[in-house]
GUKOL-947777 format. One record per residue (C-alpha): residue in three letters; chain; x, y, z. Coordinates in Angstrom, 3 decimals, padded with zeros to 6 digits. Example, Ala and Ser with C-alpha at 12.3 -4.5 7.8 and 13.67 -1.06 7.14 Angstrom:
% residues 2
   r c       c1       c2       c3
 ALA A  012.300 -004.500  007.800
 SER A  013.670 -001.060  007.140
END
This chain:
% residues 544
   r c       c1       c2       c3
 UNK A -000.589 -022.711 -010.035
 UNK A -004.266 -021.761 -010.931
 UNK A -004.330 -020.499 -014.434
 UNK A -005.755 -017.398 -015.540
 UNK A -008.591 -018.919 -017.330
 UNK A -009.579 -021.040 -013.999
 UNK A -009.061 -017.556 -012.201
 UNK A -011.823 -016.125 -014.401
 UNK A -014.965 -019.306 -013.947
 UNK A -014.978 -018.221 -010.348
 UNK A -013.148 -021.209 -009.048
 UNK A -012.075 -021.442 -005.442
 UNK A -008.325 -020.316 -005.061
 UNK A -006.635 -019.470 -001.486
 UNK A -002.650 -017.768 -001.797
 UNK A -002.520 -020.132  001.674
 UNK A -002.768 -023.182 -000.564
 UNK A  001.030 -022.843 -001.347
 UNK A  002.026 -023.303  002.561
 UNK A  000.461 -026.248  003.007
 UNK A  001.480 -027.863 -000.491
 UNK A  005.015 -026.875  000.596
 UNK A  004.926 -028.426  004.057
 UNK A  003.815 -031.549  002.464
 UNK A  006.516 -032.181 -000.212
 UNK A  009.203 -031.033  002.247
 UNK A  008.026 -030.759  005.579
 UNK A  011.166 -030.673  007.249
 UNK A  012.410 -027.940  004.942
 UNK A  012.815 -024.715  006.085
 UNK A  010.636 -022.152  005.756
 UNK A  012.400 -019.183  007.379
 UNK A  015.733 -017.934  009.154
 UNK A  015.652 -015.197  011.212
 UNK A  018.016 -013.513  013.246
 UNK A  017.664 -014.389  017.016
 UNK A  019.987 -012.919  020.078
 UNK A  024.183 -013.257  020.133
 UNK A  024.543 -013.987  016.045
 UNK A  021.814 -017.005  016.272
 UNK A  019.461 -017.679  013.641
 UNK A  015.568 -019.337  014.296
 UNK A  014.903 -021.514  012.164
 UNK A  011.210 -022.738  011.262
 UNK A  010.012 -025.364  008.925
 UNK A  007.360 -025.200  006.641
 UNK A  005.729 -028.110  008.370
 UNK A  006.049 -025.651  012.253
 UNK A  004.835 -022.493  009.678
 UNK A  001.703 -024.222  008.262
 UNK A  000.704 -026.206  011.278
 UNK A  001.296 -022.618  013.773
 UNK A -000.839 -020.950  011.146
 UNK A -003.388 -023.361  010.553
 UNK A -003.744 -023.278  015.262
 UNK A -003.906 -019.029  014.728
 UNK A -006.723 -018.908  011.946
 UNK A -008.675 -021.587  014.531
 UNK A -008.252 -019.630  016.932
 UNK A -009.034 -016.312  015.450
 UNK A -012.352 -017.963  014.149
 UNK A -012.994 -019.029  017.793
 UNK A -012.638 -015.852  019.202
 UNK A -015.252 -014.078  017.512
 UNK A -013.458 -013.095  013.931
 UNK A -015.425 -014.008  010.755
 UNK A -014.353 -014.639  007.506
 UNK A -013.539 -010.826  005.457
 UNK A -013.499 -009.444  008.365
 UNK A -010.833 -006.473  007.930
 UNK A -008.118 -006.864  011.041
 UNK A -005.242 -004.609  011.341
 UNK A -001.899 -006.803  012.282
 UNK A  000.992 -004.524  014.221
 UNK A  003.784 -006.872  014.495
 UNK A  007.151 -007.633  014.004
 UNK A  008.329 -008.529  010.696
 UNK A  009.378 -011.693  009.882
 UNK A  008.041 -015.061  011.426
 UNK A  005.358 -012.809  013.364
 UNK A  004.300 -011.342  010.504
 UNK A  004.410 -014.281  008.121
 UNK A  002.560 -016.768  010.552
 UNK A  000.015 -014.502  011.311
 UNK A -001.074 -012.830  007.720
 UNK A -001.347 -016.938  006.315
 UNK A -003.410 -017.637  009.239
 UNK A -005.849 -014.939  008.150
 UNK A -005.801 -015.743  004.288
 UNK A -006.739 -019.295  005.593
 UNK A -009.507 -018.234  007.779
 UNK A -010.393 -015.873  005.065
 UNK A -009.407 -012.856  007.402
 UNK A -008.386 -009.856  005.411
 UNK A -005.607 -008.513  006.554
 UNK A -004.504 -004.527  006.601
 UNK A -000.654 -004.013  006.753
 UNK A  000.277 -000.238  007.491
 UNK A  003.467  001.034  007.822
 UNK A  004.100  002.053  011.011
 UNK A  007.443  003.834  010.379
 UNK A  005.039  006.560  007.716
 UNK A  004.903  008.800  011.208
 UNK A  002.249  008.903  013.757
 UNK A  000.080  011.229  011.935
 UNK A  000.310  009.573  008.585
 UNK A -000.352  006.441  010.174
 UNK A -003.497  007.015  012.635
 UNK A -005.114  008.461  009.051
 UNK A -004.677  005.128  007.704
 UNK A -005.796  003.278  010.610
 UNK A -008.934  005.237  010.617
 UNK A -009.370  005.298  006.681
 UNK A -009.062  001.431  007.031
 UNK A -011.911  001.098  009.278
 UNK A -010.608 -002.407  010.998
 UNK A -012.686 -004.112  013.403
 UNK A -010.034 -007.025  014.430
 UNK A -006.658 -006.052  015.426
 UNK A -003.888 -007.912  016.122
 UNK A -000.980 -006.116  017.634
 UNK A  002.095 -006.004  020.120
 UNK A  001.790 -004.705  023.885
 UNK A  003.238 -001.527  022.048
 UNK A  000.731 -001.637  019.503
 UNK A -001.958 -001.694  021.944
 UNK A -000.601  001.299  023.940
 UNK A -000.993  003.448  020.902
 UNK A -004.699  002.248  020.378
 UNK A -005.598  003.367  023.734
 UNK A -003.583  006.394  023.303
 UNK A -005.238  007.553  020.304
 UNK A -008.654  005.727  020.758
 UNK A -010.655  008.367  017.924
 UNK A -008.560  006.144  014.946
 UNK A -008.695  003.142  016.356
 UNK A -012.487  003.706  017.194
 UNK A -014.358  000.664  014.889
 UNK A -011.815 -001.768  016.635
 UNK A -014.422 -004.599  018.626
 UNK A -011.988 -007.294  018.777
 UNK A -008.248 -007.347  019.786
 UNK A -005.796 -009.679  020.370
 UNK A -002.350 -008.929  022.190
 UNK A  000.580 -011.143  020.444
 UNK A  002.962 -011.083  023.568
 UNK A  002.499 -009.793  027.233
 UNK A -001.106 -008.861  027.818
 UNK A -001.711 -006.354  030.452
 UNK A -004.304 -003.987  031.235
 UNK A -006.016 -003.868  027.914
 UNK A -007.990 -007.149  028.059
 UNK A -009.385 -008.630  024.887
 UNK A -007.235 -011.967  024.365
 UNK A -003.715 -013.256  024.190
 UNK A -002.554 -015.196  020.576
 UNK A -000.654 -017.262  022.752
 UNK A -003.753 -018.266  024.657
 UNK A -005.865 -018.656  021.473
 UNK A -003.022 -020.800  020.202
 UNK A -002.926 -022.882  022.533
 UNK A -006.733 -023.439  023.090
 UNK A -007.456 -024.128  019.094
 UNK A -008.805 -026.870  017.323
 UNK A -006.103 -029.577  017.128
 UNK A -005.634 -030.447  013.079
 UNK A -005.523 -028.907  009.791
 UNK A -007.549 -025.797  009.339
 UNK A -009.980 -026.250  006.481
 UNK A -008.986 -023.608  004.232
 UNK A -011.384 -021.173  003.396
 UNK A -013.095 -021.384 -000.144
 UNK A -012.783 -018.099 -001.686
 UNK A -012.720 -016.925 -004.988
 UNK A -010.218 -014.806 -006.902
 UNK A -012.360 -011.744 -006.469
 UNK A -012.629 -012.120 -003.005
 UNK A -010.483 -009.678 -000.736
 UNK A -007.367 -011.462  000.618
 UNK A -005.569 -008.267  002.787
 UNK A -005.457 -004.213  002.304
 UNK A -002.061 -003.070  001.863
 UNK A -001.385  000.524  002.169
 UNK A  001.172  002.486 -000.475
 UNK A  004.426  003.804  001.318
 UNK A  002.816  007.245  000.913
 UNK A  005.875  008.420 -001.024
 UNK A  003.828  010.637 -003.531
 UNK A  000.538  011.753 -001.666
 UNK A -001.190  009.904  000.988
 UNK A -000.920  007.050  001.512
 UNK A -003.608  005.040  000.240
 UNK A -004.991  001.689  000.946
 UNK A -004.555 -001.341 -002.334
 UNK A -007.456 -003.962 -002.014
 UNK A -005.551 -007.321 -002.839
 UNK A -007.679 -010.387 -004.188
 UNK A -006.781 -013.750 -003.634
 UNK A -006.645 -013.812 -007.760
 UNK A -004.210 -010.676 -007.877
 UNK A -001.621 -012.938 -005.597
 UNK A -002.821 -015.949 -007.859
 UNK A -001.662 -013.844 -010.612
 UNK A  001.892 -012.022 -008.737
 UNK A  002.496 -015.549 -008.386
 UNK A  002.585 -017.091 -011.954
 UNK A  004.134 -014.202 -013.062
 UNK A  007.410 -013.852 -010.624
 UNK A  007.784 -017.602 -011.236
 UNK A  007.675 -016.900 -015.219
 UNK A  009.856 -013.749 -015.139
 UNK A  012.666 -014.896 -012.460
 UNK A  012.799 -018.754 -012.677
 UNK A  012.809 -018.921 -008.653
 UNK A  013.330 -022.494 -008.116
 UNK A  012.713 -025.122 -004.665
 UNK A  015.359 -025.095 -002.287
 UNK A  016.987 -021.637 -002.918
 UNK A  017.533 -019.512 -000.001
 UNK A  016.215 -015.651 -000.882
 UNK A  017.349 -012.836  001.331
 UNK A  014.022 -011.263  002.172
 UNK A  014.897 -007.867  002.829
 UNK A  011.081 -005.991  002.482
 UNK A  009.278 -007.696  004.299
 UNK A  006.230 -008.288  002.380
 UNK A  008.383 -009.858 -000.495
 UNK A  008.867 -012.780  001.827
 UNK A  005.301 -014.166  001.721
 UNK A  005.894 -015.488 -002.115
 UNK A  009.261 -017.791 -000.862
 UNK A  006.604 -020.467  000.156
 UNK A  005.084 -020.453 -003.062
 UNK A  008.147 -021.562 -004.786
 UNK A  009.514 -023.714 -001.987
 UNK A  012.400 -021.322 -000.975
 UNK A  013.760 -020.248  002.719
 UNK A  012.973 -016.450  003.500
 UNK A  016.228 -015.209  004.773
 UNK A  015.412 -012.497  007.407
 UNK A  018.486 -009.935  007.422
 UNK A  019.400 -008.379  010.488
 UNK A  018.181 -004.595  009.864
 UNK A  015.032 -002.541  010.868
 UNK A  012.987 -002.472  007.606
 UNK A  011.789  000.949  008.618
 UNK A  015.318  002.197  007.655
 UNK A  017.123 -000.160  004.998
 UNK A  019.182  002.722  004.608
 UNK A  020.614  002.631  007.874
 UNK A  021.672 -001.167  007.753
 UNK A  024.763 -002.668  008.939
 UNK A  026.541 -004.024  006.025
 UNK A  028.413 -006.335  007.515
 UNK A  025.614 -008.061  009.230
 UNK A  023.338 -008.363  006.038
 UNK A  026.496 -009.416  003.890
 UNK A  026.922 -012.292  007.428
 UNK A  023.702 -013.557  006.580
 UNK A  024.216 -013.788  002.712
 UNK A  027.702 -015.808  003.149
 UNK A  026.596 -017.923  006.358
 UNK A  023.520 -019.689  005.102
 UNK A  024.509 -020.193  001.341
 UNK A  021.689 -017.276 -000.168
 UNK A  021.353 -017.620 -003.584
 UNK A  018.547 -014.584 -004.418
 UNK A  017.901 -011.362 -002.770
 UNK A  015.226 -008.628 -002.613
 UNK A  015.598 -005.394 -001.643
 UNK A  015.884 -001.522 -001.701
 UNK A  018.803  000.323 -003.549
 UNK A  019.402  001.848 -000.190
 UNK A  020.446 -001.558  001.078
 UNK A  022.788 -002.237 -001.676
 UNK A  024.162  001.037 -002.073
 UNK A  025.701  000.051  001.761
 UNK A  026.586 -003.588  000.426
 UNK A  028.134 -002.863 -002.173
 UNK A  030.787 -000.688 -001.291
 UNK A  031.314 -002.685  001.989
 UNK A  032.326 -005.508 -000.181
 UNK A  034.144 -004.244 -002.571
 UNK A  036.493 -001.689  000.036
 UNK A  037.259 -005.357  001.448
 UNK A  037.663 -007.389 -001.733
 UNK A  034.873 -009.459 -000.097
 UNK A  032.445 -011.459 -002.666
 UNK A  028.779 -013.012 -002.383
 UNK A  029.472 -016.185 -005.034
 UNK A  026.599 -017.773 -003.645
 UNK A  024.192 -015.268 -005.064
 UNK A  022.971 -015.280 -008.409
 UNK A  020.025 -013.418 -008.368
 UNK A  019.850 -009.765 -006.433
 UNK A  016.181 -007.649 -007.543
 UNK A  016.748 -004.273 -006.508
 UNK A  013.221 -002.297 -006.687
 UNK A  011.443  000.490 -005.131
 UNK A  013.496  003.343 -006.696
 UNK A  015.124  003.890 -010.062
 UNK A  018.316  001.797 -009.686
 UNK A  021.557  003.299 -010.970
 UNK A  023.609  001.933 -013.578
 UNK A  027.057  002.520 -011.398
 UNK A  024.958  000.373 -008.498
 UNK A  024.416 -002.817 -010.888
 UNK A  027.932 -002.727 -012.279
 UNK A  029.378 -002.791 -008.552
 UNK A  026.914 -005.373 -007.761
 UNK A  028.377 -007.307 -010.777
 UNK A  031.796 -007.357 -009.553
 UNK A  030.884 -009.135 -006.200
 UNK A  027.689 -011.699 -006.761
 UNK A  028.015 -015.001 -008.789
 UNK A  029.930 -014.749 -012.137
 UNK A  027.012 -016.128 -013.760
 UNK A  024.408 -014.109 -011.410
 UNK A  022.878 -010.981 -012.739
 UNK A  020.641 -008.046 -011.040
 UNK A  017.502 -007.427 -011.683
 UNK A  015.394 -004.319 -011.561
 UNK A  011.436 -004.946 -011.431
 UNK A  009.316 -002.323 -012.037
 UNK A  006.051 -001.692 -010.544
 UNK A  004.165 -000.533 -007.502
 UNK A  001.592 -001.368 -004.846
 UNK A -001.093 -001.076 -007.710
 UNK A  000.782 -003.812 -010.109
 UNK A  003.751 -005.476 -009.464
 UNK A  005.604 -006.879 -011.646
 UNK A  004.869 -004.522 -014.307
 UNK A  008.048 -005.039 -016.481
 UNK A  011.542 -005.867 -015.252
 UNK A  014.928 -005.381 -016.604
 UNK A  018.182 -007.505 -016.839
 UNK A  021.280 -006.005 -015.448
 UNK A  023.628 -007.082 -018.005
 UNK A  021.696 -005.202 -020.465
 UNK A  021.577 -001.818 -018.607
 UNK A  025.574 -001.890 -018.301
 UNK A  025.630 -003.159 -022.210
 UNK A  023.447 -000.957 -023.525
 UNK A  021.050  001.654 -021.685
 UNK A  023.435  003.035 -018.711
 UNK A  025.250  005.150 -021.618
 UNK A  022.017  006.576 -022.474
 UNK A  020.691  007.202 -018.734
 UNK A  023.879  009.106 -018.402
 UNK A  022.821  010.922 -021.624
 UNK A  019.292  011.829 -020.446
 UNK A  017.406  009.000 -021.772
 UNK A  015.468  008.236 -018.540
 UNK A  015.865  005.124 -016.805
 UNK A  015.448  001.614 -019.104
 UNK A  012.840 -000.815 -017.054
 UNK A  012.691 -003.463 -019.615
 UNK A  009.992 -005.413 -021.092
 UNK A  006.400 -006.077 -019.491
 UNK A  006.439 -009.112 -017.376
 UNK A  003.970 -011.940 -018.480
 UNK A  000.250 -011.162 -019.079
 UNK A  000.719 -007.730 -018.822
 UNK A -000.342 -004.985 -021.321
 UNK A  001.696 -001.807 -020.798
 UNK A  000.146  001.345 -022.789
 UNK A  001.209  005.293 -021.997
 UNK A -001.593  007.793 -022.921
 UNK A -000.990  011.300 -023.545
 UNK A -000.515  013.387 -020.139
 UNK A -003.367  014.784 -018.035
 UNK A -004.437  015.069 -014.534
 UNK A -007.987  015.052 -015.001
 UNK A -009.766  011.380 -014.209
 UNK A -010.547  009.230 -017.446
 UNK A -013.641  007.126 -016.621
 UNK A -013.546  004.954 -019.499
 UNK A -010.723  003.684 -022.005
 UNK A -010.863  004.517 -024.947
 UNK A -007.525  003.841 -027.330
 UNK A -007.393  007.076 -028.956
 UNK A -005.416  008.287 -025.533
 UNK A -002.077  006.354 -026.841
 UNK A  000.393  008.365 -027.760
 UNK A  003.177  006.871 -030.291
 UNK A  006.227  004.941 -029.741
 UNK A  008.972  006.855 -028.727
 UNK A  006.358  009.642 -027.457
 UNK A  006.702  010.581 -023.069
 UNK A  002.854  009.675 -021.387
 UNK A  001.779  008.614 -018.563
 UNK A  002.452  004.454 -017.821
 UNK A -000.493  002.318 -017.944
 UNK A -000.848 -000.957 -016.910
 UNK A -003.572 -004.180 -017.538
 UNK A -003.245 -007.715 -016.068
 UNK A -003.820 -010.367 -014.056
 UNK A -001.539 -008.376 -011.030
 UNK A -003.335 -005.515 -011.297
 UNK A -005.114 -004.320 -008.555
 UNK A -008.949 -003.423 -009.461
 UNK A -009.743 -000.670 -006.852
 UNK A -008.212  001.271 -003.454
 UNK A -010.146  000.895 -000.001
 UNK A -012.771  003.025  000.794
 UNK A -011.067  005.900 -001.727
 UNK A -013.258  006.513 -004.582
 UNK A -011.629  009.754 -005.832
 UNK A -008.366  008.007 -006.028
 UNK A -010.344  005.503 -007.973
 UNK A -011.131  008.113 -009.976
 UNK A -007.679  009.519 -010.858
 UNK A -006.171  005.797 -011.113
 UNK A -008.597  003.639 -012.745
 UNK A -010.119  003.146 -016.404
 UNK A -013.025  001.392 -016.820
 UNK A -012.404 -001.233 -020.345
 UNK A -015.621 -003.528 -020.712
 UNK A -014.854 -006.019 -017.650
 UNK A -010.742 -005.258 -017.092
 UNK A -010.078 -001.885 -015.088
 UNK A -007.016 -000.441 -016.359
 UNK A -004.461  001.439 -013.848
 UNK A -002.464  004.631 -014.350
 UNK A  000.742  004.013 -012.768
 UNK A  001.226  007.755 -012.227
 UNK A  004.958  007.208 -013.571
 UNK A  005.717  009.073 -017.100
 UNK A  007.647  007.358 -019.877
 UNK A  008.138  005.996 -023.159
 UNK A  008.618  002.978 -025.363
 UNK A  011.677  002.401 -027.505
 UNK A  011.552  001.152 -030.985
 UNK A  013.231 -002.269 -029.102
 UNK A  009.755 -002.863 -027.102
 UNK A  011.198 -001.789 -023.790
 UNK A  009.626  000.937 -021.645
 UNK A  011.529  003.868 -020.239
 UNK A  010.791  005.952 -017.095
 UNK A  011.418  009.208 -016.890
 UNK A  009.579  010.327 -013.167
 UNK A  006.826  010.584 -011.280
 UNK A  003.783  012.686 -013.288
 UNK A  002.913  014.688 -010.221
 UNK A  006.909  014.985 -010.266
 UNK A  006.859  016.687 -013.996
 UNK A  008.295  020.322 -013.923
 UNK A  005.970  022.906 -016.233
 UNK A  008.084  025.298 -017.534
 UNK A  007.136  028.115 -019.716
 UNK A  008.840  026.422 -022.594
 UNK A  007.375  022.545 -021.512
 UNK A  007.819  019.823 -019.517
 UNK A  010.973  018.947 -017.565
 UNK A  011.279  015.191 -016.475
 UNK A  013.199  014.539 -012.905
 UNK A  014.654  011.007 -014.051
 UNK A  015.879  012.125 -017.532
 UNK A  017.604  015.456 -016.150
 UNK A  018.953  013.239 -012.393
 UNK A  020.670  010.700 -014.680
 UNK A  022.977  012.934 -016.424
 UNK A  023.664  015.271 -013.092
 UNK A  024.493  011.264 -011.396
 UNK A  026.575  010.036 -013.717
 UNK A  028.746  013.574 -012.595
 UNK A  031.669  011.556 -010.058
 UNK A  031.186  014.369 -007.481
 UNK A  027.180  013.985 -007.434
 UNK A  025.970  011.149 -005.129
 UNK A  022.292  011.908 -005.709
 UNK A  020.170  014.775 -006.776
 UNK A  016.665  015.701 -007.406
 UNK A  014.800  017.732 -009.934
 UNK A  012.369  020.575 -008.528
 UNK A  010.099  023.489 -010.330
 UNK A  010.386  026.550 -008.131
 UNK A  007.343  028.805 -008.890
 UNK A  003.904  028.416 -010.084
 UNK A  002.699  025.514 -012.243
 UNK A  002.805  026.409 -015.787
 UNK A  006.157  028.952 -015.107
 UNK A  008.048  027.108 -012.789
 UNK A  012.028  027.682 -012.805
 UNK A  013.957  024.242 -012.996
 UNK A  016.334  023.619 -010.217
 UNK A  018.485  020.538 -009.487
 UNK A  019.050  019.897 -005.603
 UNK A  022.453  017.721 -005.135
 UNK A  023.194  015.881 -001.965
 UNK A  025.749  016.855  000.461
 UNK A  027.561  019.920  001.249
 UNK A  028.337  023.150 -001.825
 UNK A  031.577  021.691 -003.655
 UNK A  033.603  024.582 -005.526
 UNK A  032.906  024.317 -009.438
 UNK A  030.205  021.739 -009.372
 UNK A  027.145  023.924 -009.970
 UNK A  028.896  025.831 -012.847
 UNK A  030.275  022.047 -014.613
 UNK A  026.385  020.801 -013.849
 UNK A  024.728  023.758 -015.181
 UNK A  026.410  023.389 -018.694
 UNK A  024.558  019.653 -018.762
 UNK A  021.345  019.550 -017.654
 UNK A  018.543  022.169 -018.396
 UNK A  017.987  023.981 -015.285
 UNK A  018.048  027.312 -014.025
 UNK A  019.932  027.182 -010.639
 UNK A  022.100  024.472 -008.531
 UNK A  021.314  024.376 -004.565
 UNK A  022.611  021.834 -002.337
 UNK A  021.002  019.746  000.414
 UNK A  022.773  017.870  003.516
 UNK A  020.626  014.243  003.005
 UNK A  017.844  014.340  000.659
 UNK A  014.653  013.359  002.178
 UNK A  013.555  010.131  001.110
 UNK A  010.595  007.598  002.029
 UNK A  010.697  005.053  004.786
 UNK A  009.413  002.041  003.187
 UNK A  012.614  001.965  000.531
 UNK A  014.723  005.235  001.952
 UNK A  015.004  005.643 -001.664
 UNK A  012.482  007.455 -003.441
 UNK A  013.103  011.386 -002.792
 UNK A  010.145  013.547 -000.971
 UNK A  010.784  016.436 -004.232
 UNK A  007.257  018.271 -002.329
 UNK A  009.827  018.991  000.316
 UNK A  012.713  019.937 -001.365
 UNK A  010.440  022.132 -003.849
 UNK A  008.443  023.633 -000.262
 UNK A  012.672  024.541  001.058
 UNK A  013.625  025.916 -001.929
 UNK A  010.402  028.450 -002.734
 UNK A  011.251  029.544  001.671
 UNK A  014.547  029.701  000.978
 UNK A  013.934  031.888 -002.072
 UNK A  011.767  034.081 -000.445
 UNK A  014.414  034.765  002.419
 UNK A  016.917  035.720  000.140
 UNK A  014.472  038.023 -001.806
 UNK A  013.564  039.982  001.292
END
């Protein structure tokens, strides 16, 4: 690994080294399992993964794309996805990696915010550019991976085929140079595009390998897709589950716990949505996973009654792990699961917020006091106090230094600091007089009463921890400054509840929604904007 005083002389470092390191120590290991037709697995090998990408980035070079050029891929996740996007950090190609599942709208924004003049895409893929030609419009080059028809342009296959024979020279960049534009989930506001530098992987990197001990030859159960492009780096098999990663909460248990018990995994990754299926699958069956030993469950706060099942069912000496963090920075600070059930689920259940643990290496976790206006430049008079709520910032080698082509969100998320750019998470919380940060919800999230602030994740934990509450969500109903607190809970009105909930958490009113709206990336973090838009109509119909 490139340390983080090479990272700063300006040295060249490529993330695409780690393939081809890999395939050379154990070229016959393998790389990735995927799922394939009638319960078969594909299997590819990190020497068929580096030598497939390194005959792609020739053959993206020959047909006209240049090194930083910005190319939108559109394909399927998994060995698609993973061949192609190290075939462009070789070749220097940056690539842009939207989520397609965001909703048409959403997602033509992003295409045309992007601004890509390469794309790489499916037949299907290519139907929607000519569909909507306006977003797609700065597209020169395209390349169809699978049946080309009518389109033109050129087939991967074809390029493939025709490429240089050999290794592909790896590009020399820098860590500053752009390695691939991933866009946010879109959760909270737009989504929004995250320039990633080859130094910013450098850095994710050293500090997963630091944090989680990942170690050659495990098998991780890659369940978000992206996740799956470290496994190389650390000589592990990416374990493609069986599920569409555009709805993880729709998964079939029984085929993701299949792949976990069939080939051996030892590590996981993946949504609380996913587990919150596994889980109880297992555990209604007296079925175990002693093979794993490691499950990180991120994207969403993770609750405490979710780790303790997961405890009963993975390795005795396993544990689950919650990482905290987001497109910006990631990992930010993670937390062990034996400690939450130990110590902090008692005090989630008592309104503490939820316990994300201690700042992952090289990373310098601050919370100023809480504003929405943009701070240009840091200054350290915005730190509040231990023990005080403010707004999460974050400084480090994973963190990100700027968004694509978005200077106002530039403006609201980034502090200038000499050289380092520090970023505001956007997430509210405090540190405990133990070193560990809490979160206590989103600051656009924050309800402004008359008499203060209300924080969702302090006020959800204690109406969760209720055993007739699967999940519920914190709104302000009313104008900013005088808004009336109201807790939304899941499912259909249950006789008693509101009156038992409204004796423990500080809220005005109890209303009750059939399946919370949540985001597609994780189908775990709750759309409140459209619980809060329901409630104010539904308020309004009653008043009239």
């Amino acid at each position: 690994m490139v340390s983080a005083a090479a990272l700063e002389t300006g040295s060249p470092v490529n993330v695409a080294r780690y393939l081809s390191l890999t395939a050379e120590r154990d070229p016959g290991g393998t790389a990735i399992l995927a799922p394939a037709r009638r319960g078969r697995w594909t299997r590819v090998s990190y020497r068929e993964l580096d030598a497939r990408s390194d005959a792609i980035a020739h053959g993206l070079l020959a047909h006209g794309l240049t090194p930083g050029e910005p190319t939108l891929l559109m394909v399927r996740a998994g060995v698609p996805l993973i061949t192609l996007t190290y075939a462009c950090f070789k070749a220097g190609i940056v690539p842009i990696l939207i989520d397609p599942g965001m909703g048409r709208r959403a997602f033509l924004r992003c295409v045309e915010e992007s601004r890509p003049t390469a794309f790489v895409g499916i037949p299907l893929a290519h139907a929607a550019r000519l569909a909507f030609p306006a977003a797609f419009r700065t597209v020169v080059r395209h390349v169809t991976f699978g049946p080309r028809l009518f389109w033109g342009g050129a087939s991967l296959t074809a390029l493939e085929r025709g490429a240089s024979a050999g290794r592909f020279p790896l590009r020399d960049t820098v860590a500053g140079d752009t390695a691939a534009i991933l866009f946010t989930s879109g959760s909270t506001g737009p989504a929004k595009g995250v320039v990633y530098t080859h130094g910013v992987f450098e850095g994710q990197v050293r500090a997963l390998a630091a944090t989680y001990g990942f170690a050659r030859g495990e098998i991780d159960l890659a369940a978000f897709p992206l996740f799956s492009l470290f496994d190389c780096a650390f000589g592990m098999t990416s374990l493609i589950p069986d599920l569409d990663p555009s709805r993880p909460g729709a998964c079939d248990p029984e085929r993701v716990v299949s792949a976990i018990r069939e080939h051996g995994a030892t590590s996981a990754f993946g949504s609380p949505a996913i587990w919150h299926r596994v889980a109880p699958w297992c555990l209604a069956r007296g079925m175990t996973l002693p093979s794993l030993r490691r499950v990180l469950v991120a994207g969403a706060p993770v609750r405490p009654a979710l780790i303790e099942q997961l405890h009963r069912i993975i390795a005795a000496d396993g544990d689950v792990h919650t990482p905290y963090g987001a497109s910006e920075a990631l990992p930010v600070s993670t937390m062990a699961g034996r400690e939450v059930v130990a110590e902090t689920a008692a005090l989630t259940r008592a309104g503490a917020g939820t316990c994300v643990g201690r700042p992952a290496g090289e990373i310098d976790v601050r919370l100023i006091r809480i504003t929405d206006e943009p701070l240009s430049v840091w200054s350290d008079s915005l730190v509040v106090s231990d023990g005080e709520v403010g707004e999460i910032c974050v400084r480090g080698p994973v963190v990100t230094r700027a968004y694509h082509n978005r200077p106002q969100a530039d403006a609201a998320a980034k502090i200038a600091d000499g050289p380092a750019v520090w970023h505001r998470m956007g997430d509210l919380g405090y540190r405990d007089a133990a070193g560990r940060l809490w979160f206590c919800g989103r600051k656009a999230e924050r309800v402004e009463t008359a008499g203060g602030p209300v924080y969702t994740d302090r006020v959800e934990g204690i109406a969760n921890a209720h055993p007739l509450v699967t999940r519920s969500a914190l709104i302000g109903v009313g104008k900013r400054g005088h808004e009336r607190p109201v807790l939304v809970v899941e499912g259909p009105e249950q006789p008693g509840l509101a009156a038992q909930l409204l004796k423990k958490v500080p809220v005005d009113d109890v209303l009750y929604f059939p399946s919370l709206p949540v985001d597609v990336r994780h189908n775990a973090k709750i759309h409140r904007h459209v619980l809060k838009a329901w409630a104010e109509k539904r308020q309004e119909v009653l008043r009239d």
